[in-house]
C-alpha positions as CSV (number, residue, x, y, z in Angstrom):
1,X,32.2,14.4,-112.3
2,X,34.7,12.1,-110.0
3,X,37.3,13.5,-107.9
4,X,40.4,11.9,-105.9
5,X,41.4,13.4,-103.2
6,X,45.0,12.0,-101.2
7,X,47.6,14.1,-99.7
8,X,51.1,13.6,-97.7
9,X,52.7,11.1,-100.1
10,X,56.0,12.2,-99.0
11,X,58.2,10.8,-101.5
12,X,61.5,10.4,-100.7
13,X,60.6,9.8,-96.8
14,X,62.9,7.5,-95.1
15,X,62.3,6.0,-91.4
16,X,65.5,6.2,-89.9
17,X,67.5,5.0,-92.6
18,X,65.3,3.0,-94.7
19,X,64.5,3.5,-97.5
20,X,60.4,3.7,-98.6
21,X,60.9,3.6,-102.2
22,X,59.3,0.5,-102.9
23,X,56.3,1.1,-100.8
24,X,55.7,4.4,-102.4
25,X,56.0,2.8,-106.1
26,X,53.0,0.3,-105.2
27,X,51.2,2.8,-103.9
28,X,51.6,4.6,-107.1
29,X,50.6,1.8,-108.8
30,X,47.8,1.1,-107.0
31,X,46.5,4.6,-107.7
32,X,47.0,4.5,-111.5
33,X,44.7,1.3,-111.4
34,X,42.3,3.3,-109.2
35,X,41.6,6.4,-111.2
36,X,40.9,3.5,-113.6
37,X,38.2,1.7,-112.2
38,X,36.9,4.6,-110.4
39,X,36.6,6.5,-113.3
40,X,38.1,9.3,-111.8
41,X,38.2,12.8,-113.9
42,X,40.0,14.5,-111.5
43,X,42.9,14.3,-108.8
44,X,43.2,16.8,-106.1
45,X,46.6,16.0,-104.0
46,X,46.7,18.4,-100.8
47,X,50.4,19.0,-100.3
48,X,53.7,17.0,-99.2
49,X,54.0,15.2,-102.4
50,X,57.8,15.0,-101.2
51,X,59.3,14.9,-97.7
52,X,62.3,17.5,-98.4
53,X,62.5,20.7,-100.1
54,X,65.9,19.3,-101.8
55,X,64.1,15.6,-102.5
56,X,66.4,12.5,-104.2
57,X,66.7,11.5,-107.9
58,X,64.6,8.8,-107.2
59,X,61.6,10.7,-105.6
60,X,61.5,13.2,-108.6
61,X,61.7,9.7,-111.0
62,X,58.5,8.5,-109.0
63,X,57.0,11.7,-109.2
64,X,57.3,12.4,-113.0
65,X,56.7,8.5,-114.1
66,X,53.3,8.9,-112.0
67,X,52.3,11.8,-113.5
68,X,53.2,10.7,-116.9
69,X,51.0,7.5,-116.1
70,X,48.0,9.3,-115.3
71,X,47.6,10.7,-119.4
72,X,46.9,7.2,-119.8
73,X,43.8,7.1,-117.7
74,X,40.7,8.7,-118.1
75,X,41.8,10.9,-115.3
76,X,41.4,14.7,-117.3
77,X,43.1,16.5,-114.7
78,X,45.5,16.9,-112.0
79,X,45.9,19.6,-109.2
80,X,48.6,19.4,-106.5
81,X,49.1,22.4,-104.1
82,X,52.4,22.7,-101.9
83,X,52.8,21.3,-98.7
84,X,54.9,22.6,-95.6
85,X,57.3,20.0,-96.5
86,X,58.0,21.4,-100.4
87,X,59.6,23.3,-101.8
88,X,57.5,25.9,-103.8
89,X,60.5,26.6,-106.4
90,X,61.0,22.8,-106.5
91,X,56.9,22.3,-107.3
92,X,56.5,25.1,-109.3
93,X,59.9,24.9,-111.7
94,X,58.1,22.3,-114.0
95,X,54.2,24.5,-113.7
96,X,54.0,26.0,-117.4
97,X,55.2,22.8,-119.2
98,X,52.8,20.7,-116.5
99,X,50.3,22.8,-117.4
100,X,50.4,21.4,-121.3
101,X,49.3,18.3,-119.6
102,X,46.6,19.9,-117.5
103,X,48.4,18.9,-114.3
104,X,48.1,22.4,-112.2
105,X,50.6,23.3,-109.6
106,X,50.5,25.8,-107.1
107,X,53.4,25.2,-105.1
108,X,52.9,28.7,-103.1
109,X,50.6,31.4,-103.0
110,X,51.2,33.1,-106.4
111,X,51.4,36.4,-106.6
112,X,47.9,36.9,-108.5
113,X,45.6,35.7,-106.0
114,X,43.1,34.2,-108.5
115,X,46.0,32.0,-110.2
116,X,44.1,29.6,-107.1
117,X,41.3,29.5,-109.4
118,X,41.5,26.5,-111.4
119,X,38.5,25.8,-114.0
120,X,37.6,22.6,-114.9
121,X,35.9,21.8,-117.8
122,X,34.5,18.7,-119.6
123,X,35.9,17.2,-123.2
124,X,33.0,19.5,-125.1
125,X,34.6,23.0,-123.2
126,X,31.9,23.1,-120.9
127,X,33.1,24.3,-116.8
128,X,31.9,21.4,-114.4
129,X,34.0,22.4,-111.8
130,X,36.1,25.3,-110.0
131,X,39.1,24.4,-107.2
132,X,40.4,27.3,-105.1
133,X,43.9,25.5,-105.0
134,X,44.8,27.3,-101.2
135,X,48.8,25.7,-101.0
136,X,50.3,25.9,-97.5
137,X,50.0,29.1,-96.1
138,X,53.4,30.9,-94.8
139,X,53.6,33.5,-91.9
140,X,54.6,35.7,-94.6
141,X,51.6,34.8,-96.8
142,X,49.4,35.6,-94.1
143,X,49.9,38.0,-91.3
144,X,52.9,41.1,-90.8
145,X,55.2,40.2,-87.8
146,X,54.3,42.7,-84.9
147,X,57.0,43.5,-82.4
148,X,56.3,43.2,-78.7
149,X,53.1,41.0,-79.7
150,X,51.7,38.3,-76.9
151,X,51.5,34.9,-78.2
152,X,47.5,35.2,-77.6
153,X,47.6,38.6,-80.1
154,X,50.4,35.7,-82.4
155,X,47.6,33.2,-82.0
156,X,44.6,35.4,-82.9
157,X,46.6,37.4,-86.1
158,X,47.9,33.8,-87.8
159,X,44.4,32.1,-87.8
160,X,42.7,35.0,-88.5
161,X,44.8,35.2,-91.7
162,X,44.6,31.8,-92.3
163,X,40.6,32.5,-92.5
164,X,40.7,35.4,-94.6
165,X,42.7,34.0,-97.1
166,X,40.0,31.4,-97.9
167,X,37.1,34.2,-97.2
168,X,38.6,36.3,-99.8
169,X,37.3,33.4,-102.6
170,X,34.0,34.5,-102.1
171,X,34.1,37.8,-104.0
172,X,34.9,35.5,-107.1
173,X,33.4,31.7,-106.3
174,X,29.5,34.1,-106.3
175,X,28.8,33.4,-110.3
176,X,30.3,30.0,-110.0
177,X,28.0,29.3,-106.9
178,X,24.9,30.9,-109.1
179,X,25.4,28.7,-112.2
180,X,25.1,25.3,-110.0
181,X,28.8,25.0,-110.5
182,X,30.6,22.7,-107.4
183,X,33.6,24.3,-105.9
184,X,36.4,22.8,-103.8
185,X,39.1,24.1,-101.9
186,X,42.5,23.0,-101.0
187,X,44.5,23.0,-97.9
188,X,47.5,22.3,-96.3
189,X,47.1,23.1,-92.5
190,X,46.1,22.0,-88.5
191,X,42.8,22.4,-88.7
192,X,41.5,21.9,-84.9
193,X,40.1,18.8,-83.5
194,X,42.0,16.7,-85.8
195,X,44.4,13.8,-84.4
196,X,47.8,13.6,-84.9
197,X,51.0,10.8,-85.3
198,X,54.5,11.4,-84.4
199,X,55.1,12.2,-88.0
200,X,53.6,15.2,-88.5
201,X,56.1,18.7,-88.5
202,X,54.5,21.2,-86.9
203,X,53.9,24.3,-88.6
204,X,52.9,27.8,-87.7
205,X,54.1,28.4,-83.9
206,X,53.2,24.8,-81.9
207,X,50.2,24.7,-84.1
208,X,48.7,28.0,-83.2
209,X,47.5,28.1,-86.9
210,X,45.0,25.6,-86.1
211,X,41.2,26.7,-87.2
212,X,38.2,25.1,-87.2
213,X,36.1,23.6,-89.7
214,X,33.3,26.8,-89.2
215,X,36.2,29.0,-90.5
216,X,35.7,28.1,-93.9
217,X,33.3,29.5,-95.9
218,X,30.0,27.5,-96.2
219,X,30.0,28.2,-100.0
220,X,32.6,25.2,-100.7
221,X,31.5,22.1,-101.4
222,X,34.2,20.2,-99.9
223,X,37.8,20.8,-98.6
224,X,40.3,18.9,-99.4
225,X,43.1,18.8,-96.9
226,X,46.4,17.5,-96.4
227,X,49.3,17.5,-93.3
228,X,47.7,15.3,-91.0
229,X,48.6,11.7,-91.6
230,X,45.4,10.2,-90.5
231,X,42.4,10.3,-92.1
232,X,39.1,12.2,-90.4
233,X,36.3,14.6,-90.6
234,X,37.1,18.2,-89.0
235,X,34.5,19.2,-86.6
236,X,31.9,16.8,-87.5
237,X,31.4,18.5,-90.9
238,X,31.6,15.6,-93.6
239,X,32.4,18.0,-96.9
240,X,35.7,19.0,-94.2
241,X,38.3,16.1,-94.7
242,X,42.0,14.9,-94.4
243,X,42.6,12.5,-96.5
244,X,45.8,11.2,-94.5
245,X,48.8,10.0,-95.9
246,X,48.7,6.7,-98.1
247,X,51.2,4.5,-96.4
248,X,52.2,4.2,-92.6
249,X,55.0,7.3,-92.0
250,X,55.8,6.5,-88.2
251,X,54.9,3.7,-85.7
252,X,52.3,5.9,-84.2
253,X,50.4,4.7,-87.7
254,X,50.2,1.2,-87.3
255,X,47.0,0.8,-86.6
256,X,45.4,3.6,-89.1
257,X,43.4,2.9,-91.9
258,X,44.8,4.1,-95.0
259,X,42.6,5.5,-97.6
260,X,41.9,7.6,-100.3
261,X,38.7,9.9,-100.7
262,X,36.4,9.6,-104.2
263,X,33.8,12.3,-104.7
264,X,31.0,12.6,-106.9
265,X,29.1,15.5,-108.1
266,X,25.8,15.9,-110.8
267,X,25.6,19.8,-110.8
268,X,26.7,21.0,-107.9
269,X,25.5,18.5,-105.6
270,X,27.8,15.8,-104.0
271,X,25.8,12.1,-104.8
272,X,28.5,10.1,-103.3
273,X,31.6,10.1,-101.3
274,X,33.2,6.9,-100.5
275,X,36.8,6.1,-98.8
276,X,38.4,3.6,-100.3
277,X,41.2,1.6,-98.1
278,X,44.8,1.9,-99.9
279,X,46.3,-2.4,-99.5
280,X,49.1,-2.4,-97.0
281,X,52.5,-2.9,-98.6
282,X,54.4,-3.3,-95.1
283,X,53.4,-3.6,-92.2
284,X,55.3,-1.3,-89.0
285,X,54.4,-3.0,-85.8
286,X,55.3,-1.7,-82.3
287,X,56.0,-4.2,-79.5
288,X,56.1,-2.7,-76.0
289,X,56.9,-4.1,-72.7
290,X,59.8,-5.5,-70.3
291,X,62.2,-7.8,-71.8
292,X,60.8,-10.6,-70.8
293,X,57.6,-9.7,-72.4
294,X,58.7,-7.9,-75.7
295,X,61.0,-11.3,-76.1
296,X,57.2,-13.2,-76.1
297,X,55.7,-11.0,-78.2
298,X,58.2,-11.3,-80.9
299,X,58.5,-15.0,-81.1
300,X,54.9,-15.1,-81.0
301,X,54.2,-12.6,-84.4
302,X,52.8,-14.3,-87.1
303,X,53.4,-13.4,-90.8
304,X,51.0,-10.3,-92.0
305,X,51.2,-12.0,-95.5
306,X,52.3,-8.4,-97.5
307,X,54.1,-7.5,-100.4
308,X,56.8,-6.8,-98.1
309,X,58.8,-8.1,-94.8
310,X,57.8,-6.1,-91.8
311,X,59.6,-4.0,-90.0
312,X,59.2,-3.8,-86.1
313,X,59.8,-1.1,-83.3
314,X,60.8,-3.2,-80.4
315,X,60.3,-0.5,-77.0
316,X,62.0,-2.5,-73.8
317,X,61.4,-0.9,-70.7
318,X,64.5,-1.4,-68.6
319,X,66.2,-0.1,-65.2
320,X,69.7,-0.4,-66.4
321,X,71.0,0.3,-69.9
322,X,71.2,-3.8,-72.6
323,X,74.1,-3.2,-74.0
324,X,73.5,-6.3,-76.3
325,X,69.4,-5.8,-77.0
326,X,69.4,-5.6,-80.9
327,X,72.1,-8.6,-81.0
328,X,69.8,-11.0,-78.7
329,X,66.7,-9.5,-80.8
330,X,67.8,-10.7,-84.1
331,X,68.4,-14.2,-82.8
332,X,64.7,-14.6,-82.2
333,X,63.5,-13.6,-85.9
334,X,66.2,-16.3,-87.4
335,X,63.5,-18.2,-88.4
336,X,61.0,-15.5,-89.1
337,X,61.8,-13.9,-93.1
338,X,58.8,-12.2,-93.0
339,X,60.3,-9.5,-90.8
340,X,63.2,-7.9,-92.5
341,X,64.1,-4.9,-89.9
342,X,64.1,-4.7,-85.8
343,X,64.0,-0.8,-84.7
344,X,65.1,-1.8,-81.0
345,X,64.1,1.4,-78.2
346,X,65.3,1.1,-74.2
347,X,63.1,3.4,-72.4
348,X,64.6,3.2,-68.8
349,X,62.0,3.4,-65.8
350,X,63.0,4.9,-63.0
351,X,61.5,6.2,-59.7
352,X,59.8,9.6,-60.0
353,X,59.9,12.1,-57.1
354,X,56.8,10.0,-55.7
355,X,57.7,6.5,-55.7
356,X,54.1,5.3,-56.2
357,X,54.7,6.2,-59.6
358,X,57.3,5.4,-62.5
359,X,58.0,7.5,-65.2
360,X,59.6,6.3,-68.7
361,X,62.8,8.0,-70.5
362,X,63.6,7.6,-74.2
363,X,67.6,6.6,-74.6
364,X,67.7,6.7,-78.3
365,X,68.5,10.1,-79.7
366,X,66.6,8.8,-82.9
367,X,63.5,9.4,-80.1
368,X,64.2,13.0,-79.3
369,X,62.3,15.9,-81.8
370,X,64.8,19.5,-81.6
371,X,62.0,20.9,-79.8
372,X,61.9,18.0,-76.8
373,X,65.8,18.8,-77.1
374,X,65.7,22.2,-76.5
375,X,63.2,22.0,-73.3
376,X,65.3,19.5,-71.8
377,X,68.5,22.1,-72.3
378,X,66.2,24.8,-71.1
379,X,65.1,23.1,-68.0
380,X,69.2,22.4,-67.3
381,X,70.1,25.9,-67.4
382,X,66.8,27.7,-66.6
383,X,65.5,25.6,-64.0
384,X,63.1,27.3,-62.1
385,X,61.8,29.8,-64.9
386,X,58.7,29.4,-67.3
387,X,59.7,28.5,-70.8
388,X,56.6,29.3,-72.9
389,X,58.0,32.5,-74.3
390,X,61.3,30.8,-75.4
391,X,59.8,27.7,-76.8
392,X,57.7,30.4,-78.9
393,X,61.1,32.2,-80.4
394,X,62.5,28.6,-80.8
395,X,59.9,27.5,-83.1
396,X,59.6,30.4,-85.2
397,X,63.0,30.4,-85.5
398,X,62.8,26.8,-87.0
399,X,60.0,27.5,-89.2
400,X,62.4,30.8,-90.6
401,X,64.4,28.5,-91.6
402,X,62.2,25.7,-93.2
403,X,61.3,29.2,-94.7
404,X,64.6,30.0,-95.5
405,X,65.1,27.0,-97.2
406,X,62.1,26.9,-99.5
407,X,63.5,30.5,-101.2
408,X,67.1,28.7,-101.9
């Protein structure tokens, strides 16, 4: 028995306002090939197969022609769980026809807990393998709002939820686990210890749903998770794993390794897991430095010889504001077709409070997340207060309505 695992495609995802349609599609078709010659049976994606609740024509075109494609592999089955980017009405509107197909969708917690049960059997009927398919868990999947609560009490109630959601598979995973039958769970979370890019959303209240890897019951035989973009081990524990996202989402992924995990069992013992690298499409590269030096580093990149022209983030650190920078940019890639986009940033530096230090601003609004936003108009009006409680009500009130919008 072979198993994928990938997560965080985020079809649909644009940076800025390009479009990563074409990147996506080759990675697509890369995977097709790959369940292929890896003789995969399985394919476990762990959440954010799109990057909006309400994604494009094009992203649902991607999404149905790749699924379509994978009936003509030797790839049996497919199991995708919800992210924190999906919409679970979106995932699941298509589940009982998809199901036809063997391609399982659990876009939410259902309302049947053990409909996160999923039974995999060979050609001849016989079970080979179980997945508890845990989507992203919602404050409302897993704890009661308490009024008056601190945010330690917040803290403690959302990951101990989060913990006895997957601890309540062990009242049914005991006959599986007895019959020598592998089991896997799913997840779509901030599991502690893990590194992070710029790309990431948080989720639960700044993270606070963050367990770690000793949280999940020993009895699984690997975890499959999904939401952050680079790929790692949780805690040390090798059957724990992200899988990260399959092409570069941000600048702050540059220099990751993308990759895909392949598992193998006989019984219920894992014989192999391998990561294999997913080929770079296009390259993002961030230059940083003074004018002077950015203006070096540019004329000086060579061609990364990829399917696609590169695009580069160009960060000049300035004292006064280039009102020209992108137009004096572009006249030193002229002769350079292998880089098809400049992202120009001016971070202004500035003397701090001591002047033995400098301290760098972002000037692009492009830079700014809501919640850096809000700090910055909470430190305006409220200067000399603490803001810890406020930044707590701001990001649960954003997460109400990424909430919101997944019931629409």
């Amino acid at each position: 028995m072979r198993i994928l695992h990938t997560a965080d495609w985020h079809l649909g995802k644009r940076l800025e306002q390009s479009e990563r349609t074409e990147e996506h599609q080759a990675f697509l078709n890369w995977l097709i090939l790959t369940l292929q010659t890896e003789k995969i049976d399985v394919l476990i994606v762990a959440g954010d197969i799109f990057d909006t609740g309400s994604p494009s024509n094009t992203a649902f075109e991607q999404y149905y022609g790749f699924l379509r494609q994978v009936k003509d592999t030797c790839c049996r089955e497919v199991i995708i769980i919800g992210g924190n980017h999906d919409s679970i009405s979106t995932l699941n509107a298509p589940q009982s026809l998809l199901k036809y197909f063997n391609v399982h969708i659990v876009g939410g917690v259902p309302e049947e807990f053990t409909d996160q049960l999923i039974e995999i059997r060979n050609p001849e009927g016989k079970l080979e393998l179980v997945v508890c398919a845990v989507p992203f868990l919602r404050d409302r999947d897993i704890r009661l709002s308490v009024a008056g609560e601190t945010a330690e009490e917040r803290e403690t109630r959302i990951k101990k939820g989060i913990s006895d959601h997957y601890h309540k598979f062990k009242a049914y995973i005991g006959e599986y686990k007895s019959n020598h039958i592998p089991v896997i769970a799913t997840g779509h979370l901030f599991a502690a210890g893990s590194s992070t890019s710029d790309s990431e959303k948080e989720i639960h209240v700044g993270n606070l749903g963050q367990i770690g890897g000793d949280q999940f019951p020993e009895e699984f035989n690997y975890v499959a998770l999904g939401h952050i973009h680079r790929p790692q081990i949780i805690n040390n524990m090798n059957h724990i794993r992200y899988s990260g996202s399959p092409i570069p989402l941000s600048f702050s992924e540059t220099e990751d390794r993308k990759q895909v995990i392949v598992l193998e069992f006989e019984g219920d013992k894992m014989i192999s897991l391998i990561e294999i690298q997913v080929p770079c499409n296009r390259r993002l590269i961030r230059i940083k430095g003074d004018f002077e030096k950015v203006k070096t580093k540019l004329v000086l990149l060579d061609e990364p010889e990829t399917l696609f022209p590169a695009w580069v983030e160009v960060q000049v650190e300035t004292e006064t504001f280039i009102f020209d920078l992108e137009e004096q940019l572009n006249t030193l890639i002229v002769n350079k077709p292998f880089i098809e986009r400049l992202f120009p940033r001016q971070l202004r530096i500035r003397a701090s409070q001591n002047l033995d230090e400098q301290t760098t601003e972002a000037m692009a609004l492009t830079d700014l997340d809501p919640e850096t936003v809000f700090l910055k108009r909470c430190s305006s009006e409220f200067p000399e207060q603490d803001h810890a409680d406020l930044l707590l009500t701001f990001n649960e009130v954003i997460e109400y309505m990424a909430q919101k919008e997944d019931r629409v």
